[in-house]
C-alpha positions as CSV (number, residue, x, y, z in Angstrom):
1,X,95.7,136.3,51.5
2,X,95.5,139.4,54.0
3,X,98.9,140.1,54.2
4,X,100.8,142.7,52.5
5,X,103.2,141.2,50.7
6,X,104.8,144.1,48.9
7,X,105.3,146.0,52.2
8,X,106.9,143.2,53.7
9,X,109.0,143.0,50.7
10,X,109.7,146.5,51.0
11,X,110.7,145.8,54.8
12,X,112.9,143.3,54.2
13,X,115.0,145.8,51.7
14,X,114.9,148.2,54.5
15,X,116.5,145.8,56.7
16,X,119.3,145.0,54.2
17,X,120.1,148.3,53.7
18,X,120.2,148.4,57.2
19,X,117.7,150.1,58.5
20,X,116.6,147.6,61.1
21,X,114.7,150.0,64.1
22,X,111.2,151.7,63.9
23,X,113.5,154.8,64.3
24,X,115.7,154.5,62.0
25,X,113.0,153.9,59.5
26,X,110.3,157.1,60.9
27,X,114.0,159.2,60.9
28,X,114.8,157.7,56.9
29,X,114.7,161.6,54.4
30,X,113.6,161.2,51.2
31,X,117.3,161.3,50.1
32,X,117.9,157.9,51.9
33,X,114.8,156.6,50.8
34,X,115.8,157.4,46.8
35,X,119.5,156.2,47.6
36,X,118.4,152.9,48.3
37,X,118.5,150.1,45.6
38,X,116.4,149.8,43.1
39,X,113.6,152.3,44.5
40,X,109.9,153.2,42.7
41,X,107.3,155.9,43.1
42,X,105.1,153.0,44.5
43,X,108.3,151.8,47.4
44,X,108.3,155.0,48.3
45,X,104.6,155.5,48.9
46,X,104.8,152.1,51.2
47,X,107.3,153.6,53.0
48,X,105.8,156.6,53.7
49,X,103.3,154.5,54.8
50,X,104.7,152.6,57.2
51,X,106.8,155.4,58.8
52,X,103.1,156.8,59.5
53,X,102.5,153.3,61.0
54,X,105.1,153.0,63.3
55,X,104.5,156.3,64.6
56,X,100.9,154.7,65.1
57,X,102.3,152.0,66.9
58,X,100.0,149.8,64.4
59,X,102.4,148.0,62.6
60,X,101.2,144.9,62.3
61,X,97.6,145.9,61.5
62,X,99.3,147.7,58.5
63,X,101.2,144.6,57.0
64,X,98.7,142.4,57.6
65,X,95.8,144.6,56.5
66,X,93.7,144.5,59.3
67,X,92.1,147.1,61.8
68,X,91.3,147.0,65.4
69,X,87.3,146.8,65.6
70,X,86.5,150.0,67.6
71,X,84.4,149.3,70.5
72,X,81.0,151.2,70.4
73,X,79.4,152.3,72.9
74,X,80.4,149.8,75.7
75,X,78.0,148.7,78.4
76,X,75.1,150.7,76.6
77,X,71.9,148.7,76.5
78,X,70.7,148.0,73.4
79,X,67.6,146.1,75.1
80,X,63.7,146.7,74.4
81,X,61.7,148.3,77.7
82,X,59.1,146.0,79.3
């Protein structure tokens, strides 16, 4: 699937309670975060996590559980001598 569905389940709560900017989320305290609705240990943890991904600025590679490949060593040579 790739996604992750629970964080953007999470997100969408966010955004109901209305939370709906990367900084009022990164600025939520753990008193706001415990206030909301129906909260768990493991809705906390993904929003912990994705405060730390906005302050990335990766986002999207968060919720949809993809990284950006590095790139290595660009423009070395990696060919045999003649």
């Amino acid at each position: 699937m790739g996604k992750n569905q629970k964080a953007i389940k999470v997100l969408q709560r966010l955004f109901d309670a209305g939370y709906g900017t990367e900084k009022e989320i990164v600025n939520m305290t753990m008193d706001e975060m415990l206030a909301l609705p129906g909260v768990n240990v493991a809705d906390l943890c993904i929003i912990s996590e994705l405060q730390k991904s906005i302050k990335a600025n990766k986002v999207i590679s968060y919720l949809s559980k993809k990284t950006e490949a590095k790139e290595e060593t660009k423009g070395a040579d990696y060919g045999g001598t003649t």
